[in-house]
C-alpha positions as CSV (number, residue, x, y, z in Angstrom):
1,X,95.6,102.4,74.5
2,X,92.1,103.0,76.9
3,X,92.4,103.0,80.2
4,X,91.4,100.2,82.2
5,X,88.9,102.7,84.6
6,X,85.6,102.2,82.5
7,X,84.1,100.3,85.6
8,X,85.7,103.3,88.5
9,X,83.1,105.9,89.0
10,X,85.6,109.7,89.2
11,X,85.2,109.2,92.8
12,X,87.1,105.8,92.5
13,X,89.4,107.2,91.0
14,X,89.9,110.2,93.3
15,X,90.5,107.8,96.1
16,X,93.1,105.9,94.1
17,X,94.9,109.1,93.6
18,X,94.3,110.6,97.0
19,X,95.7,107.0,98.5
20,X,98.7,106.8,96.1
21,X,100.1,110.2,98.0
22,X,99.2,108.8,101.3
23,X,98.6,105.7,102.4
24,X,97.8,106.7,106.2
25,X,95.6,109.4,105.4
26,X,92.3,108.6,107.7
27,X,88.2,108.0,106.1
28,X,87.5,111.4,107.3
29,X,90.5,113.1,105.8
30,X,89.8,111.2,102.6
31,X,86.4,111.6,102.7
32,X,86.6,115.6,103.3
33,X,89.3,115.2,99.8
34,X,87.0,113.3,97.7
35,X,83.8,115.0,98.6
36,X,81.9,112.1,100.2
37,X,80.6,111.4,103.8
38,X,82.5,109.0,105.7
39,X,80.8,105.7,105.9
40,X,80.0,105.9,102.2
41,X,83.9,106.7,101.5
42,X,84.9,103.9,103.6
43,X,82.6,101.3,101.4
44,X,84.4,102.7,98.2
45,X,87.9,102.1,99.7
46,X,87.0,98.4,101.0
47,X,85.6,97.8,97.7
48,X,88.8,99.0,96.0
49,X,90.6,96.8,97.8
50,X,88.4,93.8,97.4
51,X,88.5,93.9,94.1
52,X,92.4,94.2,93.3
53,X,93.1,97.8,92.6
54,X,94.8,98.5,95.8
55,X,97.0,95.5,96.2
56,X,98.9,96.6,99.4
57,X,100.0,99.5,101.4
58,X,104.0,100.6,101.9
59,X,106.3,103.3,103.7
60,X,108.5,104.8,101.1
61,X,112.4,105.0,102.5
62,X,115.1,107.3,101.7
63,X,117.7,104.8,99.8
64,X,120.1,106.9,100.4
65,X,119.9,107.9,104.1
66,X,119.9,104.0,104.1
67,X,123.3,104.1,102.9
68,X,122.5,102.2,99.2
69,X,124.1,104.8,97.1
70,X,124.0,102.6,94.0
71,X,121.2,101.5,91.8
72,X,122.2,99.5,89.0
73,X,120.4,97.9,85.9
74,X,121.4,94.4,84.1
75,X,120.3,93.2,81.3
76,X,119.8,89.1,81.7
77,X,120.2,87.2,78.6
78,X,119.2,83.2,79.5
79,X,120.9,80.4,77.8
80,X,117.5,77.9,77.8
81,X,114.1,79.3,78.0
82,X,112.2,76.5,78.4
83,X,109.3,77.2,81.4
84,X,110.9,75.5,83.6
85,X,114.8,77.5,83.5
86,X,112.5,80.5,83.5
87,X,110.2,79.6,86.5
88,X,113.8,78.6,88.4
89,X,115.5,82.1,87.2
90,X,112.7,83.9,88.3
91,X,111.9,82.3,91.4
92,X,115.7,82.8,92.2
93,X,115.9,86.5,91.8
94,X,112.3,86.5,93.6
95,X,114.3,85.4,96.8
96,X,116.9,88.0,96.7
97,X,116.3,91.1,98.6
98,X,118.7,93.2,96.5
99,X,116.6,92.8,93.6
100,X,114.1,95.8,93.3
101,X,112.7,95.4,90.5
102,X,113.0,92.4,87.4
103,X,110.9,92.5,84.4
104,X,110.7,89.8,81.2
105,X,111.7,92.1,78.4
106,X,111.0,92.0,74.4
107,X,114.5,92.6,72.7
108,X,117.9,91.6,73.0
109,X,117.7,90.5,76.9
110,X,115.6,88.3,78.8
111,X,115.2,90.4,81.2
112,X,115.9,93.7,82.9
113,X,116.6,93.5,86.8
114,X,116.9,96.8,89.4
115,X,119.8,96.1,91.4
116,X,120.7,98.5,94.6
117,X,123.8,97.9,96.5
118,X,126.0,100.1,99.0
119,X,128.8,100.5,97.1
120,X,130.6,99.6,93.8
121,X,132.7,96.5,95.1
122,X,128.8,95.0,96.8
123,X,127.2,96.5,93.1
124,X,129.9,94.0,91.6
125,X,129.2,91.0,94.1
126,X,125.8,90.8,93.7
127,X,125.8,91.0,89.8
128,X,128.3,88.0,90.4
129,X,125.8,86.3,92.4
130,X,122.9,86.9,89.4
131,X,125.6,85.3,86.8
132,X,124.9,82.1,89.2
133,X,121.5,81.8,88.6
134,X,119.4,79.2,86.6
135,X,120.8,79.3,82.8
136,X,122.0,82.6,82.8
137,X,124.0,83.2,80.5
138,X,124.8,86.7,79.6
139,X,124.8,90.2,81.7
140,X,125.1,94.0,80.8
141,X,125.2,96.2,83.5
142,X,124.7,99.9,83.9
143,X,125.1,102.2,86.9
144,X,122.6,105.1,87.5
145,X,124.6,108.4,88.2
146,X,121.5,110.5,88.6
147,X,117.8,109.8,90.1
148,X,115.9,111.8,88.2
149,X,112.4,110.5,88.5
150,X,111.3,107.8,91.3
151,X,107.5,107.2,91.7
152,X,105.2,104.6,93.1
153,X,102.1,106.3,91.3
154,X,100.6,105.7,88.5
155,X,99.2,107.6,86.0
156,X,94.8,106.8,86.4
């Protein structure tokens, strides 16, 4: 599949991947990385953000110093999926904090949600909880028992 980076000059791109390490990295610092002056290096990054690639900017925390020692991964099956039990499904796990990530899948679930939780027993409670929502009507859960890889960037 081509890469959606016709319209990014190498510089762009530079800047994307310079920003995706770090966030708080200052124009001149960036600038210096990317071989530009400063103003001009500042216009790019504006411009970047203007138009949509750089959506936001985010600390990345240490889970586990936080104490959430499990990450766990259901698999939603829905009972209805007519637009409106997905819009209420999805609005629902939109609310709850727990949930790290939640795709729509292709295959035999609905949808795949990234739960983390502090122990087993809380891991348990809040799959509970997800059995609640809007026309669910089947989970399978898996624990993860080994981070192996955990990135924010992507591959430009």
């Amino acid at each position: 599949m081509k890469q959606n980076t016709d319209n990014l000059s190498r510089t762009d791109i530079n800047i994307l991947e310079e920003l995706q390490g770090d966030s708080r990295i200052t124009v001149s610092e960036l600038a210096e990385r990317v071989s530009l002056s400063d103003s001009p290096c500042w216009r790019r990054w504006k411009k970047l953000e203007q138009d949509g690639y750089i959506t936001g900017y985010h600390a990345s925390l240490d889970r586990k110093k936080l104490g959430l020692q499990v990450v766990g991964f259901s698999q939603v099956r829905l009972s209805r999926h007519h637009p409106t039990d997905t819009e209420k499904f999805e609005d629902a796990v939109n609310e709850l904090s727990w949930v790290i990530t939640c795709f729509c899948i292709a295959g035999d679930a609905d949808y795949i949600v990234q739960i983390v939780a502090y122990d087993l027993d809380q891991y348990y409670e809040r799959v509970s909880e997800l059995r609640k929502l809007p026309s669910v009507f089947s989970i399978q859960s898996s624990i993860g028992i080994k981070e192996v890889k955990n990135t924010h960037r992507l591959p430009i």
